[in-house]
C-alpha positions as CSV (number, residue, x, y, z in Angstrom):
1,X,9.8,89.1,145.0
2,X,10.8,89.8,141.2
3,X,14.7,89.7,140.5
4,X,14.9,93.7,139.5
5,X,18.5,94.3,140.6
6,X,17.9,96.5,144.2
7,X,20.4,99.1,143.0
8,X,18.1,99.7,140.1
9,X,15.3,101.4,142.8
10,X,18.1,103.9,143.4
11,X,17.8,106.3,140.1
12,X,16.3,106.7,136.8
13,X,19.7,106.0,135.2
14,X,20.4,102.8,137.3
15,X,17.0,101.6,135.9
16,X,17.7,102.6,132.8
17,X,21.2,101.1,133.0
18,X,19.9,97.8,134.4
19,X,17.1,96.9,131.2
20,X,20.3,97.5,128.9
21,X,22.2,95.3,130.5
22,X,19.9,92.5,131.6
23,X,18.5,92.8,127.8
24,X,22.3,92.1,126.7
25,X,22.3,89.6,129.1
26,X,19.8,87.7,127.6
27,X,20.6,88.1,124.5
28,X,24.0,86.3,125.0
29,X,26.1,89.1,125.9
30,X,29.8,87.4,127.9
31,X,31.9,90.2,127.8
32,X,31.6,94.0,128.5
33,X,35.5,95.8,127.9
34,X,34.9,98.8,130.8
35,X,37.2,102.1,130.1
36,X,37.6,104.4,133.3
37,X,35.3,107.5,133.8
38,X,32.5,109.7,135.4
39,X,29.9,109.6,133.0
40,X,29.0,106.1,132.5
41,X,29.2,105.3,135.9
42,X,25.0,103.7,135.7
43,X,26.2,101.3,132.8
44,X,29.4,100.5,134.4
45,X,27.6,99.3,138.0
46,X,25.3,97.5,135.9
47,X,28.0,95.6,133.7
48,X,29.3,95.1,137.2
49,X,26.2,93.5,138.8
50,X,25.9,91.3,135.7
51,X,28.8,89.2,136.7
52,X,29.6,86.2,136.4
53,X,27.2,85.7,133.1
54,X,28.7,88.7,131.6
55,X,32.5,89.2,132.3
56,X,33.4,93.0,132.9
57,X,36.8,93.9,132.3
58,X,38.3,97.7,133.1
59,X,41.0,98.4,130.6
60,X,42.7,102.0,131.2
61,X,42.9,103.1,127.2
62,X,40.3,102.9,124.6
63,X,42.3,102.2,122.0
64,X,43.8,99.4,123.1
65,X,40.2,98.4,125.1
66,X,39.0,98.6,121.4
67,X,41.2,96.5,119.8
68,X,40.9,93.8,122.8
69,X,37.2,93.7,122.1
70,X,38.1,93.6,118.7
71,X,40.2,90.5,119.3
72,X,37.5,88.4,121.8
73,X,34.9,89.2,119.5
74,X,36.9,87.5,116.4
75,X,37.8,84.4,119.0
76,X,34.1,84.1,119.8
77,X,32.1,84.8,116.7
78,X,30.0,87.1,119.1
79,X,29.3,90.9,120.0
80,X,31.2,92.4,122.3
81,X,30.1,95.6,124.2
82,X,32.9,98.8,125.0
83,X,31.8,101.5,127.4
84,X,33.5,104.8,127.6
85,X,32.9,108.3,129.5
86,X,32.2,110.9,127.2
87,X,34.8,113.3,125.5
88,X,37.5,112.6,123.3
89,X,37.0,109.1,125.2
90,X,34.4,107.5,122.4
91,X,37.0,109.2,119.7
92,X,40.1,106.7,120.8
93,X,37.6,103.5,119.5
94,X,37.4,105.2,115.8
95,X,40.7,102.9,114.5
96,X,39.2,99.7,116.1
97,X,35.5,100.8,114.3
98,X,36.9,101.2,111.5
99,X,38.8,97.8,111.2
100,X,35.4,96.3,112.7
101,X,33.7,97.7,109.7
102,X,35.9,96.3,106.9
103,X,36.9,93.1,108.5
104,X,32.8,91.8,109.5
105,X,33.3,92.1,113.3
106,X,30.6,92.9,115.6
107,X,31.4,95.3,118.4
108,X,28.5,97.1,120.5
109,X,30.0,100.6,121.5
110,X,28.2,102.5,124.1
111,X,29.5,105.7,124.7
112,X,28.3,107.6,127.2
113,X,27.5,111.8,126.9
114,X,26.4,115.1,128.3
115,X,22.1,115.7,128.2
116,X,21.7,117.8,125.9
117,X,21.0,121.2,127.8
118,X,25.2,120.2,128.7
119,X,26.6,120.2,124.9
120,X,27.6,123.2,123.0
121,X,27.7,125.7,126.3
122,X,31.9,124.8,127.0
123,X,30.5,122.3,129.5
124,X,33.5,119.9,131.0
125,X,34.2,117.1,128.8
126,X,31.6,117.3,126.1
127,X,32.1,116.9,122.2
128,X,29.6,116.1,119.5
129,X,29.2,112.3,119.7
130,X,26.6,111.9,117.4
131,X,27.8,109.8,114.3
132,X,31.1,110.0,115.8
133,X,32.4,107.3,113.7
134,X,30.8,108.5,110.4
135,X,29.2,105.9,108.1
136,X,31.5,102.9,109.8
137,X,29.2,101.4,112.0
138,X,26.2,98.6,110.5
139,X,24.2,101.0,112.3
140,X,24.0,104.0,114.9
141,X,21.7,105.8,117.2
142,X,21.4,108.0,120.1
143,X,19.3,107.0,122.6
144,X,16.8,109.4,125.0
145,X,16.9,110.6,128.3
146,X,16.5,107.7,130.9
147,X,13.0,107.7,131.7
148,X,11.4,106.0,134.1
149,X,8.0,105.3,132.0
150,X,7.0,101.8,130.9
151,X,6.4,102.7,127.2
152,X,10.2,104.0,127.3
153,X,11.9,101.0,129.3
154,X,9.8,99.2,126.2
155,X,11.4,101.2,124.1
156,X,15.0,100.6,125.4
157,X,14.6,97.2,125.4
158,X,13.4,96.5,121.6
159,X,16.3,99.6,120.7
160,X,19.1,97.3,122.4
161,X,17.6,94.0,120.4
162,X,18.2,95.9,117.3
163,X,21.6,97.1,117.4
164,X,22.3,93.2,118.6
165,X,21.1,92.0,115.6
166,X,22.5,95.1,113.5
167,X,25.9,93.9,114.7
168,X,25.4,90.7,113.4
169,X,23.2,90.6,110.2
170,X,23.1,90.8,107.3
171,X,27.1,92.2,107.8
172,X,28.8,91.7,110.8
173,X,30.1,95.0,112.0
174,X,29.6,98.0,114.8
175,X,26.6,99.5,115.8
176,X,27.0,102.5,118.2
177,X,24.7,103.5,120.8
178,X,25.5,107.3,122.3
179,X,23.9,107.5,125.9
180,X,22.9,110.7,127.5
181,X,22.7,110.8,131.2
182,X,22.1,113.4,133.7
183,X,23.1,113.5,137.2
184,X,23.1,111.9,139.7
185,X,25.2,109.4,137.9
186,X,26.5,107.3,140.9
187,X,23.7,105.0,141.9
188,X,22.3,107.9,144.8
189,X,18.2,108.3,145.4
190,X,17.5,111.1,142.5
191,X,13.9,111.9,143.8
192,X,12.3,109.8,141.4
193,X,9.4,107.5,142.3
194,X,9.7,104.3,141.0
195,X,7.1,102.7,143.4
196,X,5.2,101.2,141.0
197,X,7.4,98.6,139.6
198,X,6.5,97.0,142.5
199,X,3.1,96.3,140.5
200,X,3.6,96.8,136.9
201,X,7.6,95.8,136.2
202,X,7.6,92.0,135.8
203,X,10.9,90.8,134.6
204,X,10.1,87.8,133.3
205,X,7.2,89.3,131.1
206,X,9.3,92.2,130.0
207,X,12.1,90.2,129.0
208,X,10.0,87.4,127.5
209,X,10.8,86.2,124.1
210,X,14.8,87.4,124.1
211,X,16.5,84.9,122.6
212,X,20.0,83.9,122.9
213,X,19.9,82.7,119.0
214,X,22.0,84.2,116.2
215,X,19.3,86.6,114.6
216,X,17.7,85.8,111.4
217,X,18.4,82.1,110.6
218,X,18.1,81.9,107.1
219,X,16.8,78.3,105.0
220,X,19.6,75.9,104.4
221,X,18.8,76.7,100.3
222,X,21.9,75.0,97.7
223,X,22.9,76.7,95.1
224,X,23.6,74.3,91.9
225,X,26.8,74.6,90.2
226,X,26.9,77.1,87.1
227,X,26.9,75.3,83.7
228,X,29.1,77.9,82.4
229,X,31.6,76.9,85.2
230,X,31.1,73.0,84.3
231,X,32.4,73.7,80.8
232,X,35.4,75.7,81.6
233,X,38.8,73.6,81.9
234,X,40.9,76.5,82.2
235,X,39.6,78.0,85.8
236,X,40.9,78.6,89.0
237,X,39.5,78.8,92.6
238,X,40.9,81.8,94.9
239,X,40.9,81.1,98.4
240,X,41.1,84.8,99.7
241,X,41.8,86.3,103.6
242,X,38.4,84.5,105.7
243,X,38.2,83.9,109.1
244,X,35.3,81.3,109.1
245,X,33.5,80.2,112.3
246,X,33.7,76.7,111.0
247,X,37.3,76.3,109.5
248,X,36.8,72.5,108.6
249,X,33.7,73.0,107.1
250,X,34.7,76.0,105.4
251,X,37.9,73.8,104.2
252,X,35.7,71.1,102.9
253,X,33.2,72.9,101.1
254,X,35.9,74.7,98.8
255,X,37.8,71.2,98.2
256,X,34.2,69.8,97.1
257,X,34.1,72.2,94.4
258,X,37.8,72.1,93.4
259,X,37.7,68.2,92.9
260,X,34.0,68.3,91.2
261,X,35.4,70.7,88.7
262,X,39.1,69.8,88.4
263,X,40.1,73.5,89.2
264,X,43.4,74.5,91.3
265,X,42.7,76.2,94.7
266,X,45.6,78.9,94.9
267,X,44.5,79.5,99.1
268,X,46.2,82.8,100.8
269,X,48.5,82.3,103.4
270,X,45.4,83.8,105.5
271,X,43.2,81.4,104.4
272,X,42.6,78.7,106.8
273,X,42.9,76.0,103.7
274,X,46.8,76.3,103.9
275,X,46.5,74.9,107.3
276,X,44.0,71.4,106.6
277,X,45.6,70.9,103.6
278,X,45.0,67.0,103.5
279,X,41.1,68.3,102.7
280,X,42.7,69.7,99.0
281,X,44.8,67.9,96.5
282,X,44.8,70.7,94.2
283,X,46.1,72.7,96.7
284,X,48.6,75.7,95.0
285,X,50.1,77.5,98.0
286,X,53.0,78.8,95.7
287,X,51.2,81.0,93.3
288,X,52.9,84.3,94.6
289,X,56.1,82.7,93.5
290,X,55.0,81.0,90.2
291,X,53.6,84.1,88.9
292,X,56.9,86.1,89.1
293,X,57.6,83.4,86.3
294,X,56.4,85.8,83.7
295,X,56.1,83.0,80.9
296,X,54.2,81.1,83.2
297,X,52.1,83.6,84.0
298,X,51.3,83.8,80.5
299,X,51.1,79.8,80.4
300,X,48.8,79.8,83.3
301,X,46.6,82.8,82.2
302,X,42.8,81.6,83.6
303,X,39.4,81.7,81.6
304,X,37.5,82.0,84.9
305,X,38.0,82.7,88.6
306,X,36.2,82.0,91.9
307,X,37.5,84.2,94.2
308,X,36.2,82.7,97.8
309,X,36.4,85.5,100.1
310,X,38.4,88.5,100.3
311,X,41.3,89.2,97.8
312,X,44.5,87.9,98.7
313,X,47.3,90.5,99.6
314,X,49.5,89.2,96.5
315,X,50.5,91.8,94.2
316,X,51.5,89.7,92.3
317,X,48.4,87.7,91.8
318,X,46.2,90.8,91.7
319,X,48.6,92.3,88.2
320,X,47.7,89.1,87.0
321,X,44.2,88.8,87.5
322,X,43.7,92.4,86.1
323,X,46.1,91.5,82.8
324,X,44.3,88.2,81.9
325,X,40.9,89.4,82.9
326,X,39.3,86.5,83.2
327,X,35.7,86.1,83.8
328,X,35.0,86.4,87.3
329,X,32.6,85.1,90.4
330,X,33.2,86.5,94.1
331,X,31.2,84.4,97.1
332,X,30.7,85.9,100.4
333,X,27.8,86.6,102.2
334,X,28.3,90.3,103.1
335,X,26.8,92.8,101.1
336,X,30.0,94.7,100.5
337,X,31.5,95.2,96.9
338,X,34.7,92.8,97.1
339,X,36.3,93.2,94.2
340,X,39.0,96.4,94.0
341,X,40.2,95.5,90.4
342,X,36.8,96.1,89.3
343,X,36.9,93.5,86.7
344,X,33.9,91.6,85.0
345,X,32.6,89.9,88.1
346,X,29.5,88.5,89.5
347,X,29.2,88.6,93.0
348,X,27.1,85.5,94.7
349,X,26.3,86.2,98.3
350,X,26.3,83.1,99.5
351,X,28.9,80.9,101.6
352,X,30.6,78.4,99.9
353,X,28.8,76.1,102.1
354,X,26.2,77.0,100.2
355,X,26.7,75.4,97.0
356,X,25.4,71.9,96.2
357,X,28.0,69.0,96.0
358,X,27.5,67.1,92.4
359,X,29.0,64.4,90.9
360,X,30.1,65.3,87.3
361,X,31.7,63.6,84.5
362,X,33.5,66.2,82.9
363,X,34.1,65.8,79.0
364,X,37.3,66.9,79.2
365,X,41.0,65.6,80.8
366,X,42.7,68.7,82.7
367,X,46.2,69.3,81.3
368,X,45.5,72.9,82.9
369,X,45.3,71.8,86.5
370,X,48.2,69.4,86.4
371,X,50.6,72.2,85.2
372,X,49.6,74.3,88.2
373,X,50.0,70.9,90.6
374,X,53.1,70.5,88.7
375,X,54.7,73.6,89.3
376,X,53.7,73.7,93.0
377,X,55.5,70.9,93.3
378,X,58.6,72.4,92.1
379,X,58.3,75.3,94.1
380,X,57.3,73.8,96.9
381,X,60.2,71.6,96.7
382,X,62.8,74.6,96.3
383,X,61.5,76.7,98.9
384,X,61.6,74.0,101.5
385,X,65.0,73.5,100.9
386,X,66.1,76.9,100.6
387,X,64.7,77.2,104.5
388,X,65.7,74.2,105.6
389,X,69.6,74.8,105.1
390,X,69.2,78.0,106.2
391,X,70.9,78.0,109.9
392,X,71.4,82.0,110.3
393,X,68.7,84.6,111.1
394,X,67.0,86.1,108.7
395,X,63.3,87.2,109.1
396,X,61.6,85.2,106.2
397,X,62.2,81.9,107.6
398,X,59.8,82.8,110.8
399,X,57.0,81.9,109.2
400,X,57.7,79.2,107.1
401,X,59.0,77.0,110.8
402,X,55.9,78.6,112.3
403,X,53.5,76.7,110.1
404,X,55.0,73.3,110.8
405,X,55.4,73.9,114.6
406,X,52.7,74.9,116.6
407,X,50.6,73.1,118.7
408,X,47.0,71.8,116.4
409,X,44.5,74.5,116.7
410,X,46.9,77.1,118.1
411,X,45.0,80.7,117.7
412,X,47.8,82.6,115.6
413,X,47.6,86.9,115.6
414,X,50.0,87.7,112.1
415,X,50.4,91.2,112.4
416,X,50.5,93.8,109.0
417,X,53.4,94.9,107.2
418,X,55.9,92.2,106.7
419,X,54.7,88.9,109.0
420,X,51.7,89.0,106.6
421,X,53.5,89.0,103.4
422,X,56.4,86.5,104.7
423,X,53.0,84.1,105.6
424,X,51.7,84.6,102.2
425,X,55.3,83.5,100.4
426,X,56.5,80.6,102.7
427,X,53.2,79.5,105.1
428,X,54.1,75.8,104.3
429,X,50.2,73.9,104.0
430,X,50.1,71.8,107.2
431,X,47.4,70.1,108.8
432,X,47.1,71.4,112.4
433,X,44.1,73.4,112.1
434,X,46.3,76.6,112.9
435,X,43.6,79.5,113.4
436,X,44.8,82.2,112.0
437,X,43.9,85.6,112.6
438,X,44.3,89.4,111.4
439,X,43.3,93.1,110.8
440,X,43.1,93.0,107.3
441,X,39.9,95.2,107.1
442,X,42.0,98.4,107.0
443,X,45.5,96.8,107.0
444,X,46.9,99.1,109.7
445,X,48.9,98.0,112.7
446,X,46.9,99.8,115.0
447,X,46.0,97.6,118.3
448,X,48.2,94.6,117.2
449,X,49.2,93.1,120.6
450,X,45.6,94.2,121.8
451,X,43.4,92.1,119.2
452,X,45.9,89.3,119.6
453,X,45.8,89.7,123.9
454,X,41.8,89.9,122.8
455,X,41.6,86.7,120.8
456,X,43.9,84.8,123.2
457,X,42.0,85.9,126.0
458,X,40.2,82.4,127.8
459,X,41.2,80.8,124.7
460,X,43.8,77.9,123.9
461,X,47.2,79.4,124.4
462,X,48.1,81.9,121.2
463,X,51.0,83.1,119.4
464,X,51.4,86.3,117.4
465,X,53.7,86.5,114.9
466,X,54.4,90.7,114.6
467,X,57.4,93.2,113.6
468,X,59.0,95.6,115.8
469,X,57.4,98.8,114.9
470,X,53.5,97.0,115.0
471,X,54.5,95.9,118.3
472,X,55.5,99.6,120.1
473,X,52.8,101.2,118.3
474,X,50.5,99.2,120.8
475,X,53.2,98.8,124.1
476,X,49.7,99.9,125.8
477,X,48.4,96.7,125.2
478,X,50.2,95.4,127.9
479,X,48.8,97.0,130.7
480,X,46.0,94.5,130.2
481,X,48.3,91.9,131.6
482,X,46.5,91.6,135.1
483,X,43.1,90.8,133.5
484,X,44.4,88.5,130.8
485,X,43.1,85.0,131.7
486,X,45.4,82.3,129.5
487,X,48.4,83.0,127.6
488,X,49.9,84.8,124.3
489,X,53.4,84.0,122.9
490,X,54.7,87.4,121.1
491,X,57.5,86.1,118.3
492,X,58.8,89.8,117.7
493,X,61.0,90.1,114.7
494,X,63.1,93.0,116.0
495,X,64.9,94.6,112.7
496,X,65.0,98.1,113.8
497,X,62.5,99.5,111.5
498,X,60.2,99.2,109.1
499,X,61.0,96.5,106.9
500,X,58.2,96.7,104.6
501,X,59.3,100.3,103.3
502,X,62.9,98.1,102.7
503,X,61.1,96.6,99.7
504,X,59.6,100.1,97.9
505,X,61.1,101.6,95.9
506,X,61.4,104.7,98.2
507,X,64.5,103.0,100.0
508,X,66.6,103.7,97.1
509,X,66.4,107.2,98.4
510,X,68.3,108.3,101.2
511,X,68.0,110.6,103.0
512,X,65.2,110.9,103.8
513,X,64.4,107.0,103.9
514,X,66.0,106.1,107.0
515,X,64.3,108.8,109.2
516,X,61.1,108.9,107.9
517,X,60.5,105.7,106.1
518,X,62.7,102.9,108.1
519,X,62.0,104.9,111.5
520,X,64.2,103.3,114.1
521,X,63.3,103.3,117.1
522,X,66.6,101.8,119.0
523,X,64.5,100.3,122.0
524,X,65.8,97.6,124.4
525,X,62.5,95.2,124.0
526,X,64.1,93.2,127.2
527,X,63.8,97.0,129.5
528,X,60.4,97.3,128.2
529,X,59.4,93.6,129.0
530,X,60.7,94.0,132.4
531,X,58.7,97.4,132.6
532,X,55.6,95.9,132.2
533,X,57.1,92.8,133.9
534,X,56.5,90.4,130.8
535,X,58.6,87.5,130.1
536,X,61.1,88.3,127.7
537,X,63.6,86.0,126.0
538,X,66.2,86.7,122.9
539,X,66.1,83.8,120.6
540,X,69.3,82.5,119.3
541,X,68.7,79.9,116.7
542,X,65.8,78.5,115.4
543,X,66.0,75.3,117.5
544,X,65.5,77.6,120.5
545,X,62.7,79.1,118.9
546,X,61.2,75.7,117.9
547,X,61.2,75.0,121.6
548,X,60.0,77.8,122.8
549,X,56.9,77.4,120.8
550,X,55.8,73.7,121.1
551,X,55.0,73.1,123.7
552,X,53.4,76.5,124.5
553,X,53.0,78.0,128.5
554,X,49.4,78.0,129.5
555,X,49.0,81.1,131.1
556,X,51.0,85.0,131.1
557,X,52.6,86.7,128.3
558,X,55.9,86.1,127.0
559,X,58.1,87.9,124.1
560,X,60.3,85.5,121.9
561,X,62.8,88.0,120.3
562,X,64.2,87.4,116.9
563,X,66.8,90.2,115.9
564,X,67.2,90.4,112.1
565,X,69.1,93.0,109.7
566,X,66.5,95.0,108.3
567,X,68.8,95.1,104.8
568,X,70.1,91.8,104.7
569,X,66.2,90.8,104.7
570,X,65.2,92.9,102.1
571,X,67.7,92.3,99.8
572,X,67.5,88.1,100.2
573,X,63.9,88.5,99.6
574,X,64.4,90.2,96.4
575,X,67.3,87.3,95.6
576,X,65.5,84.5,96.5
577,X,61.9,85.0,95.5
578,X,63.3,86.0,92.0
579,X,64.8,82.6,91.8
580,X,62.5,80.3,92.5
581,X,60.5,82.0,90.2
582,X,63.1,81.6,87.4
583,X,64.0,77.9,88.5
584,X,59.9,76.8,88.0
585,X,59.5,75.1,84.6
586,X,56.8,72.9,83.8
């Protein structure tokens, strides 16, 4: 007997349903994120059958079921697959497709339509899903009509192996699949003879040669450091917003460089250097700060930059760059423009990883990188003490006791809007090998507490660090609760509002700001926990919260809340960050 599932005799579209899977399946496929409906019933049996290799979870709303898959593929470095029904089912994903796009995450979405005799005649739930999410996804197709024919299960097969590689090379991103089916789609006889797989359908033949590999290796090649950047002693290394698969590595590779060439690293709070900082001894963490210094901007102006990664979100840092102009060099691997100042850059796609470790006796003694490690240490110094007399509650000092808190490794979701910003300013450099994660791609808080419930899903217990408003825009999120394995700490800075538009210039102007710009939404977090009956807890002080987060639960999900004054926070921002920046002299 060959292992063809038995249900897969039924129908044409259980056949059909069972290659794609079982292909999937072979190509390392873990997790399938299921959303409720009628018309990808055959995919969702086969996900089903699939189990336990590939894990099959039912999540009621496709926004959130998007940004969950979002999250678990970001834990795992891997595709994930999302199945919806047809309709405006496929159009709930778009948010999640887009933020896969920018941000390099692969996601596999197969939405499921109307045959085509079905579209454009007011048939029930049918809307043109072809290209659905424009030119977002790596790469998109639709597929034909199940068919029961040998040449066309070939055909699925080798379609399925190439949108699992176009997820992953040479961008990570989505790749969408639309899937016709006609009735019947439950897994009924549909008059169909399928007889003859009995002789010609060998499994092991068909399947033959699937690999569970990452596609395309590529030859470990080293690129030799530029003599141009060997001669410069007035240059600076950028480590920008990366989540790398290899942190350490990552780490290590950009501290090579820095100490072979005596340049400062000035790492983003994202940047998973501010968290093995040991690796780095030119290590600038306080460049937002030191820059407001506007005669040490000038002091500090660069000749060249290497801008590892993504930009980071300082404005402050991006003015500058575009004043001074330096000559520029952006490495990344992707084949996406990464420079939004459009200055006079040279983009190497390669990882950092990538460039050859030399020993080099530079002619020349860098007065430039000690006055950047000088004024870090003065900034440094200040802000530390700022926070650490700092006994009331105010929202900026959340992230600065987060970084020197958690448990090592700890996954950490930072949502948009103000945690991001607050990390950027105060992430003290630590070294517990914090991972650190984010939708930066489109910067949008849409599916916070779902990518976070999606990266701390089967993982080491999580926190996410997010704002009130982030928070409710997602409250769906929770109704994931009950198929959450393992367990996410929300630290919710409740200040009523948006506290990002606090620091625009718009909130000089009121009305309208408070109604349209602040948005209150006056909700009792505690009446909402208890809805979705999640742990909720008001924090009081920060030696509860300190408590509350090392040592972390190991399963369920739990809200830490943190109530701030919208105002107060703004304005101490603007006090404080002003005058560290004056205090700095070097």
């Amino acid at each position: 007997m060959f292992d063809l599932m038995p249900i897969a005799f039924k129908n044409v579209n259980q056949l059909w349903a069972y290659i794609l899977t079982e292909t999937l399946k072979r190509l390392g496929l873990t997790c399938a994120i299921i959303c409720p409906g009628s018309r990808s019933t055959p995919l969702v049996i086969a996900f089903a059958q699939q189990a336990p290799e590939i894990e099959a979870i039912s999540i009621l709303d496709e926004r959130s079921a998007a940004f969950f898959a979002l999250g678990q593929a970001k834990a795992t470095d891997r595709p994930v697959v999302l199945v919806c029904t047809s309709g405006t089912a496929g159009a709930n994903f778009y948010s999640a497709v887009i933020e896969a796009s920018y941000s390099r995450v692969p996601l596999l979405l197969l939405t499921t339509d109307r045959p085509p005799e079905l579209r454009d005649c007011h048939s029930g739930q049918t809307v043109d899903q072809l290209r659905l999410y424009g030119n977002y996804p790596n790469w998109q197709t639709e597929l034909a009509l199940p068919s029961a024919d040998m040449g066309m299960l070939a055909y699925l097969r080798q379609t399925v192996i190439h949108s699992w590689e176009r997820a992953q090379t040479p961008t990570k991103g989505p790749v969408h699949l639309n899937i016709p089916f006609r009735d019947p789609l439950a897994p009924l006889p549909d008059g169909t003879d399928l007889s003859y797989l009995q002789s010609q359908f060998h499994p092991e033949d068909f399947f033959a040669g699937i690999a569970n590999t990452s596609p395309f290796p590529t030859p470990h090649s080293l690129l030799p450091i530029p003599q141009e950047w060997k001669e410069c002693d007035r240059g600076i290394i950028i480590a920008g917003v990366a989540q790398p698969s290899q942190p350490q590595e990552y780490c290590r590779a950009i501290a090579q460089l820095s100490q072979t060439l005596k340049w400062p690293v000035l790492a983003e709070g994202l940047s998973p250097v501010r968290n093995y900082a040991e690796l780095n001894p030119y290590l600038i963490s306080t460049y937002d700060l030191i820059l407001r210094n506007q005669q040490l901007a000038k002091q500090l102006a660069p000749e060249m930059v290497i801008q590892v990664g993504e930009m980071p979100t300082s404005k402050e840092l991006r003015t500058w760059i575009d004043t001074t102009q330096p000559r520029r060099w952006v490495i990344d691997k992707s084949d996406q423009n990464l420079d939004p100042l459009h200055g006079r850059t040279t983009h190497l796609r390669i990882s950092v990883e990538d460039i050859k470790a030399e020993e080099i006796n530079l002619s020349f003694s860098s007065d430039y990188l000690q006055q950047w490690c000088d004024a870090e240490t003065k900034a440094r110094l200040v802000v530390d003490q700022t926070m650490g007399k700092i006994d009331e509650i105010i929202e900026s000092k959340a992230a600065w006791l987060i970084s020197q808190i958690l448990p090592p490794g700890t996954p950490l979701f930072i949502a948009n809007s103000m945690p991001v910003r607050d990390v950027e300013y105060f992430w003290k450099p630590n070294n517990l090998g914090v991972r650190s994660h984010f939708n930066r791609g489109a910067n949008g808080i849409d599916g916070t507490l779902s990518t976070a419930l999606g990266i701390a899903h089967r993982q080491q217990s999580s926190v996410m660090l997010t704002g009130d408003l982030a928070l409710l825009h997602d409250t769906n999120g929770f109704l994931i609760r009950n198929k959450f394995v393992g367990h996410l700490t929300i630290v919710l800075i409740n200040n009523n509002g948006g506290g990002i538009f606090e620091m625009l210039p718009i909130a000089k102007f009121d009305p309208p700001f408070e109604e349209f710009f602040g948005t209150p939404q006056d909700i009792d977090f505690a009446q909402l926990c208890a809805t979705y009956n999640v742990e909720h807890e008001l924090i009081t002080s920060w030696k509860h919260l300190q408590q509350r987060l090392n040592p972390l639960p190991n399963h369920g999900i739990r809200v830490l809340e943190v109530q701030t004054n919208r105002k107060k926070d703004a304005q101490w921002r603007q006090d404080n960050l002003r005058k560290v920046a004056a205090d700095i002299t070097i």
